[in-house]
C-alpha positions in Angstrom: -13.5 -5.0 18.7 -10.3 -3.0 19.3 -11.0 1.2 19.9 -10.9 3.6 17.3 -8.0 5.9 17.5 -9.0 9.7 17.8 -10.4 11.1 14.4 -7.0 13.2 12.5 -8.0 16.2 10.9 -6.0 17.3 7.7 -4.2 20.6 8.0 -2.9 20.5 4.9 -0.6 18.3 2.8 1.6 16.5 5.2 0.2 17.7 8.6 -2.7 17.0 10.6 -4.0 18.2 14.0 -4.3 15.1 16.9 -5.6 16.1 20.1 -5.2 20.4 19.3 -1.2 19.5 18.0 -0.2 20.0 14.7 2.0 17.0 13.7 3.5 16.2 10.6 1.5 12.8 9.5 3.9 9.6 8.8 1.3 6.9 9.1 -1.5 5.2 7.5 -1.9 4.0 4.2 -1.3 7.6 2.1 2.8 6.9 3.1 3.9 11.2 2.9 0.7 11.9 2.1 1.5 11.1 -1.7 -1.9 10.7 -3.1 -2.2 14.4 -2.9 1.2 15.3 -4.0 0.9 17.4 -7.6 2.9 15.3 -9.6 1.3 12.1 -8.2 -2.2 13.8 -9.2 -1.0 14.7 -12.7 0.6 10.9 -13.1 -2.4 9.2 -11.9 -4.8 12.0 -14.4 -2.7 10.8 -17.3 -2.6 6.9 -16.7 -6.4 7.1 -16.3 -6.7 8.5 -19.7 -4.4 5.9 -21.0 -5.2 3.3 -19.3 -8.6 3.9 -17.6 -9.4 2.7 -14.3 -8.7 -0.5 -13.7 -8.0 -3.8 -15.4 -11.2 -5.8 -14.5 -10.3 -8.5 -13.2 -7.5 -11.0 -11.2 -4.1 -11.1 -12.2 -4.8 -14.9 -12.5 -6.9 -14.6 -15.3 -7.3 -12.0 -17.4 -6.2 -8.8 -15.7 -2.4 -9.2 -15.8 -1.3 -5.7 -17.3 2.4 -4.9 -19.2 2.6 -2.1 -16.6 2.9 -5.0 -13.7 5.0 -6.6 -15.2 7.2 -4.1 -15.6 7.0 -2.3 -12.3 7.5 -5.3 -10.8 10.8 -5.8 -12.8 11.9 -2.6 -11.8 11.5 -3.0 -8.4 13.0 -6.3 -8.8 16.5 -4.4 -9.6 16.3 -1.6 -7.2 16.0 -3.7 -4.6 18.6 -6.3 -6.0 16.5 -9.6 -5.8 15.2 -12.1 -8.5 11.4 -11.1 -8.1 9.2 -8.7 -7.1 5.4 -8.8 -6.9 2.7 -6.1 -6.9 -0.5 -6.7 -4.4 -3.5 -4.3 -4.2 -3.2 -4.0 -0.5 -1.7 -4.8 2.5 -4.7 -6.8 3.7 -3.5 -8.9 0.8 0.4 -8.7 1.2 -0.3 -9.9 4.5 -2.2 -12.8 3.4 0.8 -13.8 0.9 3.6 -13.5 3.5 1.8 -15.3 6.2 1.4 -18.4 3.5 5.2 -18.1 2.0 6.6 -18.0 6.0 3.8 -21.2 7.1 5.7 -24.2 8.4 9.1 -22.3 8.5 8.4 -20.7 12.5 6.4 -22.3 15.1 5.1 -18.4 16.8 4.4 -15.2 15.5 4.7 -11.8 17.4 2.2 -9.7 16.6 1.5 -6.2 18.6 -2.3 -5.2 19.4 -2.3 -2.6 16.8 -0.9 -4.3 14.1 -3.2 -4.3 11.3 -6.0 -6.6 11.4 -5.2 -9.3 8.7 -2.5 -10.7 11.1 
């Protein structure tokens, strides 16, 4: 098993202390540390009384939401491509570019602290 990195603590919003330095925090899975931005908070309040928590189920089968569909539409223009597709994780967007790029390269670089699904 690989090491753990050294435990951050959270200064505040987008900082956090690493070995007694106060850096700025870029990495992760919070990208800018948006789960704790205020209108991010206040989006996600509202959708859960709208929506609730969570659809229940795959996408396959009966957990396929409008709101999907149309993010992923959206995305689909902004980025200027056909498609666009919504995973719940990267564990999971991992999983689905590995099988869409099998057969098409014989080797895969991969650094030792890339993420554990590759």
């Amino acid at each position: 098993m690989k090491s753990l990195a050294p435990p951050l603590q959270q200064v505040d919003r987008t900082c956090v202390l690493y070995r007694n330095r106060k850096l700025t925090y870029f990495g992760g899975c919070d990208y800018f540390r948006l789960s704790s931005h205020p209108a991010v908070v206040a989006a996600m309040h509202s959708g859960l009384k709208k929506y609730g928590l969570t659809v229940a189920a795959s996408r396959k089968t009966t957990g396929n939401h409008s709101l999907h569909e149309k993010l992923e539409k959206h995305l689909a223009g902004f980025f200027g491509v056909p498609d666009a597709v919504l995973l719940s994780n990267g564990y999971a967007t991992n999983l689905v570019l590995a099988q869409a790029l099998a057969g098409k390269f014989s080797h895969a670089l991969i650094d030792e602290r890339a993420h554990g699904s590759l």
